[in-house]
N, C-alpha and C positions, 0 to 999 in steps of 0.2 A: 346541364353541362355534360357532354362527352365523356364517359370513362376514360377516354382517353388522357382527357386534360386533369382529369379526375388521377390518376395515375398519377403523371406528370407536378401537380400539385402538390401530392402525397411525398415525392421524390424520391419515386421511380422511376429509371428514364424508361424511355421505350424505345427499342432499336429495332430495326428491321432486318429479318435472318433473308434477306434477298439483295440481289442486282442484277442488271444489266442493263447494256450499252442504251436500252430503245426506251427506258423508264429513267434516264440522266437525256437524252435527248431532246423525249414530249415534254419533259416537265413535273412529272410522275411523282419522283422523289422530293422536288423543291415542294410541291402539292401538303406532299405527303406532312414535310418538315411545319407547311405554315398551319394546316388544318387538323393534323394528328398528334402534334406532340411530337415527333419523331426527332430523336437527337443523337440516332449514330447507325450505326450497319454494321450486320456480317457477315463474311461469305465462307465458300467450302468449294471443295472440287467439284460436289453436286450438283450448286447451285449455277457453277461459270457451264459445268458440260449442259445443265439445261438453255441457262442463257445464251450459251453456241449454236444450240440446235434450233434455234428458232430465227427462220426470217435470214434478212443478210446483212445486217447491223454492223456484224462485225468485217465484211467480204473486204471492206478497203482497205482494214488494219489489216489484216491475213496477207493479203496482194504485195503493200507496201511492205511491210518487215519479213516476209517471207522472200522477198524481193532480194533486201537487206542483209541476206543471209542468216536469219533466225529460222528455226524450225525447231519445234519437240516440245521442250519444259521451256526452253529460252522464249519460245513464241507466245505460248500462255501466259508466262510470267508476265512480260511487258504487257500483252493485251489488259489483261486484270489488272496490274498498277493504274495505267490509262485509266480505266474504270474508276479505280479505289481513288486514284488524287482528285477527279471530279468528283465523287462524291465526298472528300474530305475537305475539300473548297469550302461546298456547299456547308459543312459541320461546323468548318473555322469560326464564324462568330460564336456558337456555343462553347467552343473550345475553348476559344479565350475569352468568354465572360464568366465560364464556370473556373478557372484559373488550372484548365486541363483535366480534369474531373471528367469530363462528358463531352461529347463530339468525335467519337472515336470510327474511323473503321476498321475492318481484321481483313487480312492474307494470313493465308495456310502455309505450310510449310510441305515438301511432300507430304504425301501419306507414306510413299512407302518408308519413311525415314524414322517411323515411329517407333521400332525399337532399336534406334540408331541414334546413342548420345551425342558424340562427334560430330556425326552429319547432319542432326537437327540442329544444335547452335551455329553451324557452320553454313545452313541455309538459313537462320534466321538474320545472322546478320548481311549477306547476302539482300537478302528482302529489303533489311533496314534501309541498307544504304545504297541499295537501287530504287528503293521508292523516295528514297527524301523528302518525306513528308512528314511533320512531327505530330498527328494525329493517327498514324497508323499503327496500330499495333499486328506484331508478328503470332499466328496464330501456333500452338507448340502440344499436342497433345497429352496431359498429364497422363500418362501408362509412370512404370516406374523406370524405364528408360529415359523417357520425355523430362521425369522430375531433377536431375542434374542439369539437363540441358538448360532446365529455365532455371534456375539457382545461376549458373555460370550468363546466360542469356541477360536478367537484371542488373547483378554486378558489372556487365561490360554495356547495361544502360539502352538496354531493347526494350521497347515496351511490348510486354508480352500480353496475348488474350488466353489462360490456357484454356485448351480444349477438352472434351471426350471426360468430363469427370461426369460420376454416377453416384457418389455416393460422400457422407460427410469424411469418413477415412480416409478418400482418394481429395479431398477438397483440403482435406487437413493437413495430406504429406506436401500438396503444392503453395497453402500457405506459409510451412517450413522452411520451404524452399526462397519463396519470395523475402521472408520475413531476413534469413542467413545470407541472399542477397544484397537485401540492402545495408545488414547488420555489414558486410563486408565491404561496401561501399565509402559508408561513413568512417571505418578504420581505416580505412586505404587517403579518407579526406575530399573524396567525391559526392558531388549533390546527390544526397536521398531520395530524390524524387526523381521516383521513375514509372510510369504510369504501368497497370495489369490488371487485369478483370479474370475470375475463375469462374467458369463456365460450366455448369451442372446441369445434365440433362434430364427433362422429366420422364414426358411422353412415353420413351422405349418404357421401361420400369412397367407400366399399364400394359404395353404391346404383350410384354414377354410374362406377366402373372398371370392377368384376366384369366386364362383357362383355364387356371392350376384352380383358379377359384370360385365360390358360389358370389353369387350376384352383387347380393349386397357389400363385399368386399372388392367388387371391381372399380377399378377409375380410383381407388386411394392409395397404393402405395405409391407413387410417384409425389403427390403432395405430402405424403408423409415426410418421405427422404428430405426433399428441400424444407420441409417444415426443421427435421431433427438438423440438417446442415446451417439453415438461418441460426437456429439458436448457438452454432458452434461458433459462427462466423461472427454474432454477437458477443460472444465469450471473449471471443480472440480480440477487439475491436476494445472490452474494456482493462483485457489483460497487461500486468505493468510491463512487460516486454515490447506488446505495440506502444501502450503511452509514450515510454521513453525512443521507440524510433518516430513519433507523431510530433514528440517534443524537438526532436532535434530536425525535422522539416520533411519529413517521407508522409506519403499519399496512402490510402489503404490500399490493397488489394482486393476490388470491389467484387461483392457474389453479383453472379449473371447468372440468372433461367434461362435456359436454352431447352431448344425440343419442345416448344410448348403449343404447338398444332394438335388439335382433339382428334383420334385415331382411331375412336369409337363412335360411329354411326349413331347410337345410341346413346348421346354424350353431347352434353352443350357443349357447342364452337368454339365456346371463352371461357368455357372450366377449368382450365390452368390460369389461366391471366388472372381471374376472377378470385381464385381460392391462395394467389401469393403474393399480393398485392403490399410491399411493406417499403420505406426508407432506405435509401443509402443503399438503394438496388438496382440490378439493371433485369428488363424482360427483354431478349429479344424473340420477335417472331414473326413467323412467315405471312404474307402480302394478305393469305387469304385470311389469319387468324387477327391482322391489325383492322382488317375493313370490316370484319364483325364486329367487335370489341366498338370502334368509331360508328358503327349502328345501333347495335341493341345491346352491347357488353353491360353489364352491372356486375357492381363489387360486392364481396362477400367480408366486408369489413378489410382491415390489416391481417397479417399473419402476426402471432403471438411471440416475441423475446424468446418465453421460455420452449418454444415448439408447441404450445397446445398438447392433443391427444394424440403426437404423431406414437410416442412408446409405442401406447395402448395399442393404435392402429396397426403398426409393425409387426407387435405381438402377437396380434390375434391374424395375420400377415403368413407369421412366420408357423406361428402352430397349425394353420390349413395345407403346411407343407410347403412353403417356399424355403428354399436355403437363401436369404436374403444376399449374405457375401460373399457366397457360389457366384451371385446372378448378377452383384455388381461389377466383378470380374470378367465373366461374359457378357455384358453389355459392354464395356469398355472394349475388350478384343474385337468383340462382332462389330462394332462403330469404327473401327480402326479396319478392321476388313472391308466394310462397305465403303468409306472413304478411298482404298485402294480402288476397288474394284470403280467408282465413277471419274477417279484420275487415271485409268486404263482406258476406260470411255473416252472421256474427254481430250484425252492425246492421240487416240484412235481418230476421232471426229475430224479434231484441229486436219490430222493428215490427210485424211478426205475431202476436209475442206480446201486444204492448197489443193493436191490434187487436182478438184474438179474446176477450180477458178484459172488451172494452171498458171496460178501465182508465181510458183518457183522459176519457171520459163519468162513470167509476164518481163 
């Protein structure tokens, strides 16, 4: 059996941190969905400015609504919906046999609107209801700006994906959040259930320590973090405050791995996939780390309730000199920068690309 299915089995889902237009066209994706397990998608600015730059997939959408009079963010927006509601088509039967659970895919909200309360709930619902499509969730960056946004974002019934989280404190102030959302829902006398997945990333964590450290410490604090986050997420999951909004009909706010492409040369392919493998979780990951994982991936058992030896690991982590909550800080900014920086790209491209097709004129 496939780790993949193997995963899948476990109930984990597995999602795909990719799109574009020419892998919903060949078939790529539907492929992906019958033979990997694959039960949702997510994307990012990154992923659409790569998707752009490849090939001419997208030239007739450009041509046509640039035609239309869209250009800028308005032009990318619809392109990426387009995308997201055929691959959310493709999700729908998951969607509604898991009873909304699973089948999901994500849009971004800007980047640059990340330390901007207002104007994140105010483009996420935007999204919501330009996409109309009840499998998409609004992608919303947990920074501590972001974390109102999604509180208020819930309560008016977005399903949110948050993003850009690094650590169990930043995953714990967006479970507050969601949890005070829905708490304010069900006062208000509106349905509890409102779908959101929180998004923790691993990978960077490894990028940004490795040096500070000797060998044998390299490639584990990133599995620590999510190790010590699983077990809060479990906490939260049997605490009597989720019971009674479980009781009264709300969905959880499901943990998601994200970032989990291996960035060490020196490093199995599927060493995140492999070392977080647990329930009631979602993995998403990029194209190249799913086609390994579906070839030669092997599981390193479940991850442990109580987090295993993530402490210990931390510890001995944090005494080689890492300021751990310095760096989960800086990893959330630096992620929120880089995100700016490939929606700078990407709206740069798009312009070039009308440009050169002289769409704007066509």
């Amino acid at each position: 059996m496939k780790a993949t299915q193997q995963l899948h089995e476990l109930g984990q889902s597995l999602w795909l941190d990719n799109i574009t237009r020419t892998m919903l066209d060949d078939g790529t994706l539907a492929r992906y969905i019958a033979d990997f397990s694959v039960t949702g998608l997510t994307s990012n600015p990154s992923i659409f400015e790569a998707a752009m730059a490849e090939g001419d997939a997208y030239d007739d959408g450009i041509k046509a609504k640039s035609k239309a009079g869209l250009s800028g963010e308005a032009l990318f927006t619809e392109l990426a919906l387009e995308d997201l509601r055929r691959a959310a088509k493709l999700f729908k039967p998951v969607f509604d046999a898991t009873n909304q659970v699973d089948g999901w895919v994500s849009m971004e909200v800007s980047p640059l609107l990340a330390a901007d309360t207002a104007g994140s709930l105010e483009a996420a619902r935007q999204i919501h209801d330009q996409g109309n499509c009840p499998n998409l969730f609004v992608k919303i960056p947990g920074t501590p700006e972001g974390v109102p946004a999604i509180e208020e974002a819930i309560f008016a019934g977005i399903p949110i994906n948050v993003t850009l989280l690094f650590s169990r404190e930043q995953y714990l102030a967006v479970a507050e959040a969601y949890m005070r959302g829905i708490e304010r829902r069900i006062a208000a006398g509106l349905d509890p259930k409102v779908g959101s997945v929180a998004s923790v990333f691993v990978s960077r964590w490894d990028v940004a320590s490795n040096k500070q450290l000797p060998p044998e410490l390299h490639n584990k604090l990133g599995i620590a973090v999510i190790q010590q986050t699983y077990r809060a997420y479990r906490e939260l999951l049997a605490s009597p405050r989720w019971q009674k909004l479980a009781a009264a009909g709300a969905q959880p706010q499901r943990l998601l791995v994200a970032s989990t492409g291996t960035k060490d040369p020196n490093a199995s392919d599927t060493l995140y996939i492999s070392a977080l493998a647990a329930p009631d979780t979602i993995d998403t990951m990029p194209e190249k780390t799913l086609l390994a994982l579906a070839d030669h991936g092997q599981l390193n058992g479940v991850m442990p309730e109580d987090g295993g030896d993530a402490d210990a690991t931390v510890a001995k982590i944090a005494a080689a000199g890492v300021d751990i909550d310095a760096l989960a800080l800086k990893l959330q900014q630096d992620g929120a920068q880089a995100f700016v920086k490939s929606w700078h790209q990407l709206l740069g491209r798009l312009s070039d690309k009308v440009d050169s097709l002289g769409a704007a004129k066509a």
